[in-house]
C-alpha positions as CSV (number, residue, x, y, z in Angstrom):
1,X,-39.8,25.6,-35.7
2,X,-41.1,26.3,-38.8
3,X,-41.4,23.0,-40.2
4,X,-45.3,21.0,-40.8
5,X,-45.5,19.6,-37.5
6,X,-47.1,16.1,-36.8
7,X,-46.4,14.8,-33.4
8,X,-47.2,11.4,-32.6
9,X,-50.0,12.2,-30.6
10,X,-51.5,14.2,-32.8
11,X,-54.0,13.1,-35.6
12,X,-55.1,14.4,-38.8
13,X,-57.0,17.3,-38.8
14,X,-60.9,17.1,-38.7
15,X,-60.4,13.6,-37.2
16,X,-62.3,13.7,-33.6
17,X,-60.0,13.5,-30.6
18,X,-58.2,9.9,-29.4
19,X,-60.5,9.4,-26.6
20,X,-63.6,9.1,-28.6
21,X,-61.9,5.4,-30.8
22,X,-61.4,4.9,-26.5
23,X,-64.9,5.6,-25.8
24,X,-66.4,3.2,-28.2
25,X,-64.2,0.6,-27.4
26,X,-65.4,0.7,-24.1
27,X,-69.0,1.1,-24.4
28,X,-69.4,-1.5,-27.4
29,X,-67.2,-3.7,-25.1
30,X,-69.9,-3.5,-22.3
31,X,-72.4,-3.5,-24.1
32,X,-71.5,-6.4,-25.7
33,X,-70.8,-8.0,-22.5
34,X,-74.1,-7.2,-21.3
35,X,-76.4,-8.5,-24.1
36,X,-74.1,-11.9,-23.6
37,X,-74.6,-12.4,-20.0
38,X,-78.2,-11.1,-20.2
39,X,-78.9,-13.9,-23.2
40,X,-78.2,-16.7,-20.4
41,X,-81.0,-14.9,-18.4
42,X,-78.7,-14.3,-15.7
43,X,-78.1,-10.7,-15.6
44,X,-77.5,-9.7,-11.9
45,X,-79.2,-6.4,-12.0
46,X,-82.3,-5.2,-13.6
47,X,-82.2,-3.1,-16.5
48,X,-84.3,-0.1,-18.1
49,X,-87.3,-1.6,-20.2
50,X,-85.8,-0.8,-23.3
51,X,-83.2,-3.1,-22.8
52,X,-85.6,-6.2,-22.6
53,X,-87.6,-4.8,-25.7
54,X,-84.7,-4.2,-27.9
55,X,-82.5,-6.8,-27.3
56,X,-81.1,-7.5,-30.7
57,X,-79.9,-3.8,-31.3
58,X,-77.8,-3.9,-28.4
59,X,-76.1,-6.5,-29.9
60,X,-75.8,-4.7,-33.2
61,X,-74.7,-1.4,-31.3
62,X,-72.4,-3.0,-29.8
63,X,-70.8,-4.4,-33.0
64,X,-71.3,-0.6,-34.8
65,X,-69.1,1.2,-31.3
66,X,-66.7,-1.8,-31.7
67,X,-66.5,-1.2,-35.4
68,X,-66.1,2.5,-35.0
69,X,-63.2,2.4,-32.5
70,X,-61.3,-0.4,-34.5
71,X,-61.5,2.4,-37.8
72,X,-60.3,5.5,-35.1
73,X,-58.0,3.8,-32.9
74,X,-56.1,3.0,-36.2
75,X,-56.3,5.9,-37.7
76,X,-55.2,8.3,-35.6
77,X,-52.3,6.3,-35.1
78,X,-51.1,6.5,-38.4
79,X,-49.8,10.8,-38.6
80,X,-48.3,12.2,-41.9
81,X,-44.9,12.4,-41.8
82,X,-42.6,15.4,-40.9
83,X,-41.1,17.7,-43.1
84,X,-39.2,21.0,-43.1
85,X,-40.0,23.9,-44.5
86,X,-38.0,23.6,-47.7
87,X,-37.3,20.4,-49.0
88,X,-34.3,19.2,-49.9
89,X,-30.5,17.4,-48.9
90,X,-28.7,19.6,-46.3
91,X,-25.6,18.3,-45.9
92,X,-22.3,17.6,-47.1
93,X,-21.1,15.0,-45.1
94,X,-22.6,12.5,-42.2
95,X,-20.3,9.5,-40.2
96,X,-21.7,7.4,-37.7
97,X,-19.4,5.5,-35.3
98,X,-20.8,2.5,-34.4
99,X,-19.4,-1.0,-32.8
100,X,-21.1,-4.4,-32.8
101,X,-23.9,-5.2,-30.8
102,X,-24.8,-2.2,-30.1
103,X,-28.7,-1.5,-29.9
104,X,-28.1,2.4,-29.6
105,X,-25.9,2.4,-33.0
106,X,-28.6,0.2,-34.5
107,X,-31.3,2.4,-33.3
108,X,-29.3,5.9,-34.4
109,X,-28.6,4.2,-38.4
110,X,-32.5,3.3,-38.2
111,X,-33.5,6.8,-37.2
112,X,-31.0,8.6,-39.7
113,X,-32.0,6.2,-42.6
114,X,-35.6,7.7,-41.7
115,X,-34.4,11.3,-43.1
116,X,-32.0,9.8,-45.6
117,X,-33.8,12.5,-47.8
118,X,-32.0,15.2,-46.2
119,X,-28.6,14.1,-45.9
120,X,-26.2,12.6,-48.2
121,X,-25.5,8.6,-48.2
122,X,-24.0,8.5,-45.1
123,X,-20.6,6.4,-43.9
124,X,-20.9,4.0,-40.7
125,X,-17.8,3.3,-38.9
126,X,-17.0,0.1,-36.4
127,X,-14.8,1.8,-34.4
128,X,-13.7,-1.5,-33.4
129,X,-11.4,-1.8,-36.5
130,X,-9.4,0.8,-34.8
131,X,-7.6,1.0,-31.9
132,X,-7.2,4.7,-32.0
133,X,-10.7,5.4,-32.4
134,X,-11.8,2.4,-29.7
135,X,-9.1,4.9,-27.5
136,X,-11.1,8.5,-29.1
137,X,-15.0,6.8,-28.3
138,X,-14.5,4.5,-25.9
139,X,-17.9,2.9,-24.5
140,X,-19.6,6.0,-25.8
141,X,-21.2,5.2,-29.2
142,X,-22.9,5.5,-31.5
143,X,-21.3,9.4,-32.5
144,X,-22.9,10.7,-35.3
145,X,-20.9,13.3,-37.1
146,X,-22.4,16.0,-39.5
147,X,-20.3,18.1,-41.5
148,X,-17.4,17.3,-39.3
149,X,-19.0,18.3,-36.2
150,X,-20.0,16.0,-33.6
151,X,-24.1,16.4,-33.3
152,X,-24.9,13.3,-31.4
153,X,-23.8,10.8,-29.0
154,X,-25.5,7.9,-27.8
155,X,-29.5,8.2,-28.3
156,X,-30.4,10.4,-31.8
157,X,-33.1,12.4,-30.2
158,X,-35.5,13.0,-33.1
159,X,-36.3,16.1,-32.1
160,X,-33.1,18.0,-32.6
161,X,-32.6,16.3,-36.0
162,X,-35.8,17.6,-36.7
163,X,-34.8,21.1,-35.4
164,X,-30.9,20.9,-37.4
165,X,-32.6,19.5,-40.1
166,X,-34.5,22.7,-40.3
167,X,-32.0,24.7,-39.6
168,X,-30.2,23.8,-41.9
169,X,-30.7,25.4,-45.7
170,X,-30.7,22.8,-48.7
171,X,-27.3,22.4,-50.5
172,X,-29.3,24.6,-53.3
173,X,-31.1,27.5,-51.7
174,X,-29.6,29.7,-49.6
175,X,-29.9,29.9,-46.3
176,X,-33.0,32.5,-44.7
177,X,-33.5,32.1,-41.2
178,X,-36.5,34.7,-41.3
């Protein structure tokens, strides 16, 4: 794909690696724990020297690591967003068919409304309203439609959007797939 990739598990780049916002969590978690238990006097095993003679800075270290692994655990969690290669709306035409209470159809309008910048307004229709197409989908909704050609039934998987999206040359440019 030649799109700017961000997966989801991914942070930004230069940003250290998830594991290290885990890390400090952890250690300013027990350290914490530690200088709490120890300031009742009832710690249950002995520690190094420099514990005993520098018993307030484990309590600020502790407060730094937890700190510091609030600020990474958030940000990596918050990746830019996708985008193709070229910018711009693909399509002529999108339909969803959709029914009531139906968390799929909900989910697929929520997804599609996420790359609203690449397709045109699209059209949702409760298939409900007619028995012909209650007879066409059946149980099997939502359908989304692009261009007249049925893409996606049930569960929008996000990554083959991503991939038609890109696919896909804007309504203005022609289309290159080199």
């Amino acid at each position: 794909m030649n799109g700017k990739r961000s997966d989801e598990h991914r942070s930004h780049p230069g940003a250290p690696p998830p594991f290290v916002g885990t890390l400090c969590l952890v250690s300013g978690a027990a350290i914490l724990f530690l200088a709490l238990v120890d300031s009742t006097g009832e710690l249950p095993l002995d520690m190094p020297r420099f514990w005993y003679t520098n018993r307030r800075l484990w309590g600020l270290l502790s407060f730094i690591l937890l700190g510091t692994a609030f600020y990474l655990l958030r940000s990596s969690s918050t990746s830019p967003k996708w985008e193709p290669s070229l910018a711009g709306q693909r399509f002529q035409r999108l339909v969803i068919y959709t029914r009531e209470n139906c968390h799929l159809c909900d989910e697929a309008v929520e997804t599609l409304s996420e790359y609203r910048s690449y397709f045109p307004e699209f059209e949702v229709v409760d298939i409900d309203s007619d028995p012909n197409m209650v007879e066409q989908f059946g149980e099997c909704v939502p359908v989304v439609e692009i261009d007249g050609k049925v893409r996606f039934r049930g569960r929008v998987n996000e990554v083959l959007l991503r991939r038609l999206i890109e696919g896909s040359a804007p309504k203005d440019q022609p289309f290159d797939p080199n």
